[in-house]
KOLDRENTOR-846098 format. One record per atom (N, C-alpha, C): residue in three letters; chain; x, z, y. Coordinates in Angstrom, 3 decimals. Example, Ala and Ser with C-alpha at 12.3 -4.5 7.8 and 13.67 -1.06 7.14 Angstrom:
2
<rec><resn>ALA</resn><chain>A</chain><x>13.190</x><z>7.800</z><y>-5.690</y></rec>
<rec><resn>ALA</resn><chain>A</chain><x>12.300</x><z>7.800</z><y>-4.500</y></rec>
<rec><resn>ALA</resn><chain>A</chain><x>13.200</x><z>7.800</z><y>-3.300</y></rec>
<rec><resn>SER</resn><chain>A</chain><x>12.850</x><z>7.080</z><y>-2.250</y></rec>
<rec><resn>SER</resn><chain>A</chain><x>13.670</x><z>7.140</z><y>-1.060</y></rec>
<rec><resn>SER</resn><chain>A</chain><x>12.900</x><z>7.870</z><y>0.030</y></rec>
% end
This chain:
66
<rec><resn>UNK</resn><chain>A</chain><x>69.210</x><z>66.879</z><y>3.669</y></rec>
<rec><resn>UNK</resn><chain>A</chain><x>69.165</x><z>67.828</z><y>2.560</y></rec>
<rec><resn>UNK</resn><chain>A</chain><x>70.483</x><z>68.582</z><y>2.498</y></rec>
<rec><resn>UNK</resn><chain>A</chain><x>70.027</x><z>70.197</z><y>2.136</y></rec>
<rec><resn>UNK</resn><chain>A</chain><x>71.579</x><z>70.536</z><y>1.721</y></rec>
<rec><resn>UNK</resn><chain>A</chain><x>71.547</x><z>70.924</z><y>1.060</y></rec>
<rec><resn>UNK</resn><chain>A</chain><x>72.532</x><z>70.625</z><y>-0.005</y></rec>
<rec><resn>UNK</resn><chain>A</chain><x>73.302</x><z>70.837</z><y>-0.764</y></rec>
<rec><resn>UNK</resn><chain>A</chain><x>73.700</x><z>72.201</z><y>-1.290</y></rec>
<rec><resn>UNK</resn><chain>A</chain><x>74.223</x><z>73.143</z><y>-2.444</y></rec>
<rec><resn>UNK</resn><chain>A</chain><x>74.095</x><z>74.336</z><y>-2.607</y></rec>
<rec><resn>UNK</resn><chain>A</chain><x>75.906</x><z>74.113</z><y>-2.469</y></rec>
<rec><resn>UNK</resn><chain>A</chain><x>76.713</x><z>73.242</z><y>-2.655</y></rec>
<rec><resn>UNK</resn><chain>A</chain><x>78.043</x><z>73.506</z><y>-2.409</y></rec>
<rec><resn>UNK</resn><chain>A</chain><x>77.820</x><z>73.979</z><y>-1.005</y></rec>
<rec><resn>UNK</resn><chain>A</chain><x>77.528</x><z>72.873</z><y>-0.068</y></rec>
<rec><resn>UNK</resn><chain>A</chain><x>77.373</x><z>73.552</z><y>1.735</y></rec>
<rec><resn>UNK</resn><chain>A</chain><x>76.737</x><z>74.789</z><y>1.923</y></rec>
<rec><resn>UNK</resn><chain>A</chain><x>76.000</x><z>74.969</z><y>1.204</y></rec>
<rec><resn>UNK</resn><chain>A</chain><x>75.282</x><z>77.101</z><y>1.273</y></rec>
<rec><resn>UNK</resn><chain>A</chain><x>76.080</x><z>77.665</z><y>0.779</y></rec>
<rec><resn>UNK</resn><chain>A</chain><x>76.901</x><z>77.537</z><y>-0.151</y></rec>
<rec><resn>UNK</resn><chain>A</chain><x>77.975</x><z>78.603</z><y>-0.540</y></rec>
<rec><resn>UNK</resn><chain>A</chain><x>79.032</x><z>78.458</z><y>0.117</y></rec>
<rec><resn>UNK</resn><chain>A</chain><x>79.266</x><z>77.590</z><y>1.075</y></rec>
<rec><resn>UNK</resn><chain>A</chain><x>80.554</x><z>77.726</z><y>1.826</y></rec>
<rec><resn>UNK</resn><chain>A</chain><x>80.349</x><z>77.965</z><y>2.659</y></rec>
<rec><resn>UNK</resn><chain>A</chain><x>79.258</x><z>78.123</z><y>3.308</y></rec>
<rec><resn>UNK</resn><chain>A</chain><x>78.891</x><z>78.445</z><y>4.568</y></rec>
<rec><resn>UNK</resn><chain>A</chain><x>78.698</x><z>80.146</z><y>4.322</y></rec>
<rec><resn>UNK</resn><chain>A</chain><x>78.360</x><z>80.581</z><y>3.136</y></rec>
<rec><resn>UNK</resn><chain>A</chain><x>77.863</x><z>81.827</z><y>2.905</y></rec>
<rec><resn>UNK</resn><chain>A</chain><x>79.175</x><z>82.430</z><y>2.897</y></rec>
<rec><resn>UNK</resn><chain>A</chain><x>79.971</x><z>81.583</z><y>2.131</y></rec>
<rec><resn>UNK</resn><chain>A</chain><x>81.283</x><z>82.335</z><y>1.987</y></rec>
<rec><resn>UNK</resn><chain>A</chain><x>82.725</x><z>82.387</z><y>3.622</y></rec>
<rec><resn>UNK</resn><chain>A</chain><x>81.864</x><z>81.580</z><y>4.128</y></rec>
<rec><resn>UNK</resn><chain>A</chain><x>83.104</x><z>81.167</z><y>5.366</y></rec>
<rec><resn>UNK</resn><chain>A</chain><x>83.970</x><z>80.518</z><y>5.484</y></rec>
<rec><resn>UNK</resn><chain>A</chain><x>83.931</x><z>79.320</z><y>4.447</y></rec>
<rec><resn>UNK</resn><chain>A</chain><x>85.043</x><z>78.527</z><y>4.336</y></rec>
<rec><resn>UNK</resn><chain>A</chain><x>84.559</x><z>77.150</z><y>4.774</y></rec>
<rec><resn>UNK</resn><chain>A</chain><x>85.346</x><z>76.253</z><y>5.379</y></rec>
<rec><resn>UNK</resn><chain>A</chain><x>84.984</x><z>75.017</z><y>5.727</y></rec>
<rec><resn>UNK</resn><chain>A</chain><x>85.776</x><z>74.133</z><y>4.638</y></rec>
<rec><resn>UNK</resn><chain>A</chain><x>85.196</x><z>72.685</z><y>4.917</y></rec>
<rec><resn>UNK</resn><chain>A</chain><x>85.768</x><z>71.677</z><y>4.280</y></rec>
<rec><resn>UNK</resn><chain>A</chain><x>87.535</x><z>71.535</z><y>4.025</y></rec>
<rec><resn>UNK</resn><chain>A</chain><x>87.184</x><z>71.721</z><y>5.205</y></rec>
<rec><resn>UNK</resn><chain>A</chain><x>89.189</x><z>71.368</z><y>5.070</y></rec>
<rec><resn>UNK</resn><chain>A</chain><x>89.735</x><z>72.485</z><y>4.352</y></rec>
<rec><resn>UNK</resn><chain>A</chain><x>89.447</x><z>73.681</z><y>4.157</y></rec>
<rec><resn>UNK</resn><chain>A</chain><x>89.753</x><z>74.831</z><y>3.629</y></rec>
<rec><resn>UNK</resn><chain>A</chain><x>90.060</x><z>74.683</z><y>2.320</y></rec>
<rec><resn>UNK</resn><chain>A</chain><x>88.257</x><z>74.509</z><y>1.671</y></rec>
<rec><resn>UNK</resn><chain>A</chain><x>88.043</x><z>73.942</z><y>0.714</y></rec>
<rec><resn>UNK</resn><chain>A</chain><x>89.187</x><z>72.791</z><y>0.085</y></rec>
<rec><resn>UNK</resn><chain>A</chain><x>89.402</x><z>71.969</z><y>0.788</y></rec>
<rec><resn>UNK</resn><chain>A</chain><x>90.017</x><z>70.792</z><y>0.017</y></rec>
<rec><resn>UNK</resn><chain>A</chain><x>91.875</x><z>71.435</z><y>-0.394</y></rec>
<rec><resn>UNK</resn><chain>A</chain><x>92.025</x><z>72.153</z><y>0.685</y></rec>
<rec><resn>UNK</resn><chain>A</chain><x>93.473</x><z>72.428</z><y>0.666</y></rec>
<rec><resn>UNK</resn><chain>A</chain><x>93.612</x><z>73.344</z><y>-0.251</y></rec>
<rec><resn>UNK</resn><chain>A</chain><x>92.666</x><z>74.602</z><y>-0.346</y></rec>
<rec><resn>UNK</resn><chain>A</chain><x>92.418</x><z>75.400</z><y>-1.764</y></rec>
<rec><resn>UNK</resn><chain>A</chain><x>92.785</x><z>75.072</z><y>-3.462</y></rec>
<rec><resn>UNK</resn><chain>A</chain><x>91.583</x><z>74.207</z><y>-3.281</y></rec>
<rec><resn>UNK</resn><chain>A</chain><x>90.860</x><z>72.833</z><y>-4.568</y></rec>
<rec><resn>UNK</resn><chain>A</chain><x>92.108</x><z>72.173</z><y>-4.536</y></rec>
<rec><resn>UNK</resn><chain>A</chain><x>92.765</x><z>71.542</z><y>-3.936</y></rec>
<rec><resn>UNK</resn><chain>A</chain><x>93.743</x><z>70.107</z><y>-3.836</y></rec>
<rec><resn>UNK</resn><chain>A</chain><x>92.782</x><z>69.248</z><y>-3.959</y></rec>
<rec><resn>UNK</resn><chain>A</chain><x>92.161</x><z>69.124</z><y>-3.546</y></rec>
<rec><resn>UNK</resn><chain>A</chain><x>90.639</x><z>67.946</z><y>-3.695</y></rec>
<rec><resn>UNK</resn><chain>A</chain><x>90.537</x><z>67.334</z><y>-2.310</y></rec>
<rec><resn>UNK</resn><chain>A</chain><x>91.010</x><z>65.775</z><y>-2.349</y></rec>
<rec><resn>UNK</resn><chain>A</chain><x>90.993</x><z>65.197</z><y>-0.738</y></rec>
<rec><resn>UNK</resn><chain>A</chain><x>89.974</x><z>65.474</z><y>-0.034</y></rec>
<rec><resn>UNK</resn><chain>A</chain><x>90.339</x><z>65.939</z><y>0.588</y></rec>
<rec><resn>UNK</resn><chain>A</chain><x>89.256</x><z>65.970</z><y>1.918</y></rec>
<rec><resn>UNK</resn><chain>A</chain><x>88.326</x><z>64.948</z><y>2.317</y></rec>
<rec><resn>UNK</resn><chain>A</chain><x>88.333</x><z>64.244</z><y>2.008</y></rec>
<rec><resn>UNK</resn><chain>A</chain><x>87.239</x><z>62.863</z><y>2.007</y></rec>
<rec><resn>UNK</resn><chain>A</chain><x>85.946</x><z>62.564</z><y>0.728</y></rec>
<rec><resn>UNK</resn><chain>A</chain><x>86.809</x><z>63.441</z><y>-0.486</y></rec>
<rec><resn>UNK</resn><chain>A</chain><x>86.169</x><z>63.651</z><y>-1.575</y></rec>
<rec><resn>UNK</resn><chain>A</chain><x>85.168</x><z>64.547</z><y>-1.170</y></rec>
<rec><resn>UNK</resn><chain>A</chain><x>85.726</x><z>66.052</z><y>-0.712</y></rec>
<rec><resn>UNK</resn><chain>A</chain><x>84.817</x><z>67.016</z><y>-0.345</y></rec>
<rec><resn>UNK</resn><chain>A</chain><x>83.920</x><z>66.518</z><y>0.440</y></rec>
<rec><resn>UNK</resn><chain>A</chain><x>84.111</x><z>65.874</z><y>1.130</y></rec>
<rec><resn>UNK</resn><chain>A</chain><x>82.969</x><z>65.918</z><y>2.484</y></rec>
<rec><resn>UNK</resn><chain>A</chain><x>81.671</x><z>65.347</z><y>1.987</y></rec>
<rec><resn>UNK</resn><chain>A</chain><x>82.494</x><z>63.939</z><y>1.178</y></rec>
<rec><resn>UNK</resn><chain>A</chain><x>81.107</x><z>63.239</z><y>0.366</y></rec>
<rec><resn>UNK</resn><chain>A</chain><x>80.558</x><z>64.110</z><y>-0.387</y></rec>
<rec><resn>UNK</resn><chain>A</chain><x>81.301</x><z>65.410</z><y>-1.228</y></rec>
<rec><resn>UNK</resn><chain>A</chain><x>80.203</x><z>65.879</z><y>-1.933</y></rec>
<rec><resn>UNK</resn><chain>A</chain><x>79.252</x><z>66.836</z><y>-1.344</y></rec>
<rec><resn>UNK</resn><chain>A</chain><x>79.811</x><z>67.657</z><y>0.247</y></rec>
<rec><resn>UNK</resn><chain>A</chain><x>79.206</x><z>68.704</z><y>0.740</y></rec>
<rec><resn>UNK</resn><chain>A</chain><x>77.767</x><z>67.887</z><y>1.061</y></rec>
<rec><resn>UNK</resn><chain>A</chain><x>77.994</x><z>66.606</z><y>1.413</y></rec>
<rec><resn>UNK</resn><chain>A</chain><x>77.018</x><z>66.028</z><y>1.864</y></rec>
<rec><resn>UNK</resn><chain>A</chain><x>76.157</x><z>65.079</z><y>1.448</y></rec>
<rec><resn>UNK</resn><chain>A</chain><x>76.423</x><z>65.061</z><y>0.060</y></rec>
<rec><resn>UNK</resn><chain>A</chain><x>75.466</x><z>65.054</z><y>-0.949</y></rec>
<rec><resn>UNK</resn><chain>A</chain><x>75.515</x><z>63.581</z><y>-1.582</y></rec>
<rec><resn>UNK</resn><chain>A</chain><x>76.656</x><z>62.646</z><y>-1.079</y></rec>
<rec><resn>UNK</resn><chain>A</chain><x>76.727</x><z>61.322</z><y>-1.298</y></rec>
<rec><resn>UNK</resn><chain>A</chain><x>76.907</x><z>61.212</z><y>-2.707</y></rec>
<rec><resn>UNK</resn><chain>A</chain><x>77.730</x><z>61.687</z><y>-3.337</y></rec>
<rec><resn>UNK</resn><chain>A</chain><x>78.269</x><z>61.953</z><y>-4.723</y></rec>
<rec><resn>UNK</resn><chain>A</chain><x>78.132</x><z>63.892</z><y>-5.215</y></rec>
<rec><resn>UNK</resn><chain>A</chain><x>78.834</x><z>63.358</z><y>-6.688</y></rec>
<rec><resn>UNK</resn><chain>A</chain><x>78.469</x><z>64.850</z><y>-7.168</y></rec>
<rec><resn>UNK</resn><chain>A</chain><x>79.785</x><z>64.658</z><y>-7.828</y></rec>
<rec><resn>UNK</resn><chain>A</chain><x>80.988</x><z>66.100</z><y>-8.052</y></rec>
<rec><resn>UNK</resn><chain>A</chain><x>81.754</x><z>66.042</z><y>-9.075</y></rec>
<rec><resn>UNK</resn><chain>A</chain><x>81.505</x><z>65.923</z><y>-10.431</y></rec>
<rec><resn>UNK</resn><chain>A</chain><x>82.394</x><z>65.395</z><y>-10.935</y></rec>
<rec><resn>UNK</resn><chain>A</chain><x>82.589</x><z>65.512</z><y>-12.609</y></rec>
<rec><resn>UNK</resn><chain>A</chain><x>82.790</x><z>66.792</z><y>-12.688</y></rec>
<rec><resn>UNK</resn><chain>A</chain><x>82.828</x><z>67.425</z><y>-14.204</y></rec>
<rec><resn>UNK</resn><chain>A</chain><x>82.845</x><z>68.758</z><y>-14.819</y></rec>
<rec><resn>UNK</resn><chain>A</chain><x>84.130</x><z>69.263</z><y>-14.367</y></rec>
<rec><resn>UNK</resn><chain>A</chain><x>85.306</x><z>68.354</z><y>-14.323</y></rec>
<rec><resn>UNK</resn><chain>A</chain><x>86.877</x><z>68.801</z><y>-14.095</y></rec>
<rec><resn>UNK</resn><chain>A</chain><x>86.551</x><z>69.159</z><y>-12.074</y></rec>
<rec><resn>UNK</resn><chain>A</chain><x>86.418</x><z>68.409</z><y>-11.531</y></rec>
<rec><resn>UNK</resn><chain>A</chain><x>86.286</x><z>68.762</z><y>-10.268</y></rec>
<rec><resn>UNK</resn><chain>A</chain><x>85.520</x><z>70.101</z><y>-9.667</y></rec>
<rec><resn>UNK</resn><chain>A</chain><x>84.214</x><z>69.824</z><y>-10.529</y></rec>
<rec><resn>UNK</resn><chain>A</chain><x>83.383</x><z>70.997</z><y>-10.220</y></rec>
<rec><resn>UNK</resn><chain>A</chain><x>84.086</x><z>72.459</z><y>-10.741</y></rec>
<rec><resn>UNK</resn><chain>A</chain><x>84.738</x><z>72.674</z><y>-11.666</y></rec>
<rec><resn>UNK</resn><chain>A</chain><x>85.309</x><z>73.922</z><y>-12.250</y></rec>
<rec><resn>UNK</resn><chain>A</chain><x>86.712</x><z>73.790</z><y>-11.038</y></rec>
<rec><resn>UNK</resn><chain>A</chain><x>87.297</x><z>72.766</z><y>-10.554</y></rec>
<rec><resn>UNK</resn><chain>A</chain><x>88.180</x><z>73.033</z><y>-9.457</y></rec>
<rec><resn>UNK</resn><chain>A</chain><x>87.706</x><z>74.197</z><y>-8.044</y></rec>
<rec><resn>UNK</resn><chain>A</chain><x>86.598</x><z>73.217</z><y>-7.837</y></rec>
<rec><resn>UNK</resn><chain>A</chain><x>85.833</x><z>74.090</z><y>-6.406</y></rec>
<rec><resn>UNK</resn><chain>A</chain><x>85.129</x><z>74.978</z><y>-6.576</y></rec>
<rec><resn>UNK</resn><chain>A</chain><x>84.832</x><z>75.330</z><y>-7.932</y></rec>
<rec><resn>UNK</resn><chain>A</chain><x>84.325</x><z>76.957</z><y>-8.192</y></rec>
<rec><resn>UNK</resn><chain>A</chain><x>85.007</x><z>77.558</z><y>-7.968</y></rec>
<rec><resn>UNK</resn><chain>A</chain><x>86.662</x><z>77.657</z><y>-8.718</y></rec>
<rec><resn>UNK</resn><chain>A</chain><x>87.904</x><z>78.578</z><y>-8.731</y></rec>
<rec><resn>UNK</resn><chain>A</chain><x>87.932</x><z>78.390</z><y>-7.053</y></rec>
<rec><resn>UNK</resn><chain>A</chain><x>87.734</x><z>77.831</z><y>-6.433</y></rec>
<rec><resn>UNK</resn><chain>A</chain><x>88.671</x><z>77.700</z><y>-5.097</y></rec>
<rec><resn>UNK</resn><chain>A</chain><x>87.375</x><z>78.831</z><y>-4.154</y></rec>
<rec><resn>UNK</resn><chain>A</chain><x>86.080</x><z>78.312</z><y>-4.980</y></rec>
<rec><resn>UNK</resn><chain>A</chain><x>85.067</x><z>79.063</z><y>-4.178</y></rec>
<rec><resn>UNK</resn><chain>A</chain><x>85.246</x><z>80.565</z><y>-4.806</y></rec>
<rec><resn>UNK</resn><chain>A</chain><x>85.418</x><z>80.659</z><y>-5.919</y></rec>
<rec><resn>UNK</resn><chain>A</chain><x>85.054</x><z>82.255</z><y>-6.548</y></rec>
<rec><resn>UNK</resn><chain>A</chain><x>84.100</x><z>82.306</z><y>-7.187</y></rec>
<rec><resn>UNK</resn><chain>A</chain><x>83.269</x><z>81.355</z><y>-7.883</y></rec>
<rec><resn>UNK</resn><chain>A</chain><x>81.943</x><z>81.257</z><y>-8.049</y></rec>
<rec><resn>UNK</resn><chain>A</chain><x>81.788</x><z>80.634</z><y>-9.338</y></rec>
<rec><resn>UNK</resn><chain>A</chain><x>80.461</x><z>80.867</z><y>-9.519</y></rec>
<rec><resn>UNK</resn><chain>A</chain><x>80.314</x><z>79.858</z><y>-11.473</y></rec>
<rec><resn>UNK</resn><chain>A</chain><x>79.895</x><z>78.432</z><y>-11.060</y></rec>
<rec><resn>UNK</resn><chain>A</chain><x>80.387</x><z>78.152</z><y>-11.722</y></rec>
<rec><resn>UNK</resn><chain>A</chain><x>80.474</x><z>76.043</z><y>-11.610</y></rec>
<rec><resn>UNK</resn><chain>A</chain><x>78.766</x><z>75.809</z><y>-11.289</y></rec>
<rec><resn>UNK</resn><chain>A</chain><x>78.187</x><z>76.745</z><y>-12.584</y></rec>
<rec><resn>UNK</resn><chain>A</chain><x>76.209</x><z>76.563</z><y>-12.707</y></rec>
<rec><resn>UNK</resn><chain>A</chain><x>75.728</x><z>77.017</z><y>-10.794</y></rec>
<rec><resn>UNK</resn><chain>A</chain><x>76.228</x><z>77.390</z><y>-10.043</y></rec>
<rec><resn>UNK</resn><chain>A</chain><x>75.927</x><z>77.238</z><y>-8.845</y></rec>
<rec><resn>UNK</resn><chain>A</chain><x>75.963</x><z>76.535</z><y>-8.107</y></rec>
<rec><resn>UNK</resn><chain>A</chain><x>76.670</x><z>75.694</z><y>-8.400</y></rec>
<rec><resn>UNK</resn><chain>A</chain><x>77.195</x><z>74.379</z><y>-7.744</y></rec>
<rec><resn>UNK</resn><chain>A</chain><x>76.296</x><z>73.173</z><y>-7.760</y></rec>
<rec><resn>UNK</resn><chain>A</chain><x>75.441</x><z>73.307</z><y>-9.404</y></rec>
<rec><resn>UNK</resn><chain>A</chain><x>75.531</x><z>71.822</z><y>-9.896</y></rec>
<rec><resn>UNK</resn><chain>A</chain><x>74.002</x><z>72.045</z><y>-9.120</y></rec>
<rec><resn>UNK</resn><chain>A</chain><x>73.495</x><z>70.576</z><y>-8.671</y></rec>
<rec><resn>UNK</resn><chain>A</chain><x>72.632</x><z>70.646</z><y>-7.932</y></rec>
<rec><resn>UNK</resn><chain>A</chain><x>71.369</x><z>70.029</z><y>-9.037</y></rec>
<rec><resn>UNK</resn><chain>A</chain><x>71.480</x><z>69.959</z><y>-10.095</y></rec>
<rec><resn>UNK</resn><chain>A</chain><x>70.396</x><z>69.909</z><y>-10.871</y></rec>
<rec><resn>UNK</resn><chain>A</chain><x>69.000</x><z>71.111</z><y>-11.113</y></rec>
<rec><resn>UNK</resn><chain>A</chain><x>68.567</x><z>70.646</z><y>-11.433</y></rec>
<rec><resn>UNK</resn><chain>A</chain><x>67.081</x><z>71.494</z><y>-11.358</y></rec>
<rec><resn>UNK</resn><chain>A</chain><x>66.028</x><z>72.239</z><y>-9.907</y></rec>
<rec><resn>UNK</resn><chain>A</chain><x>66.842</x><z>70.924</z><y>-9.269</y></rec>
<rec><resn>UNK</resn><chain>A</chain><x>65.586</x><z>71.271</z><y>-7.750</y></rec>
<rec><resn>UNK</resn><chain>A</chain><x>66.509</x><z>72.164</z><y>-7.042</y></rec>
<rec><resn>UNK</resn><chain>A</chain><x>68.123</x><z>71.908</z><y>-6.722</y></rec>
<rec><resn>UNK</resn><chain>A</chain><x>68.988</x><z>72.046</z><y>-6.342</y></rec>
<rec><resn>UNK</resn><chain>A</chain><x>69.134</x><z>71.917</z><y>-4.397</y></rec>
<rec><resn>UNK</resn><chain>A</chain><x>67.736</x><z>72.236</z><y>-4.286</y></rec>
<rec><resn>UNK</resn><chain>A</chain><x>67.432</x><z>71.762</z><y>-2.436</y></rec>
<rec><resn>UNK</resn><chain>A</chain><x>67.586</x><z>73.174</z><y>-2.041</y></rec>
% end
């Protein structure tokens, strides 16, 4: 399954490691969330929006989020 964080970074051109160094969000954190193991809290998720450019409500993978 993927994830709408991994479609917007892929849409946008940024990879993980990018992402994390952006965010300050470990890189081990990110990966679990690109890949769907976990989900951020509200503080994290408003991190990787700012880092993405994007509204947090894109992120969150609720409401059939495939």
């Amino acid at each position: 399954m993927e994830t709408k964080l991994k479609r917007i970074m892929a849409k946008k051109g940024i990879r993980q490691a990018d992402l994390a160094r952006i965010s300050k969000i470990d890189s081990s954190r990110i990966n679990r969330y690109v890949n769907g193991c976990c989900f951020p809290n509200s503080a994290t998720l408003l991190r990787i929006s700012i880092a993405l450019n994007c509204d947090p409500a894109e992120l969150q993978e609720k409401g059939g989020g495939k």
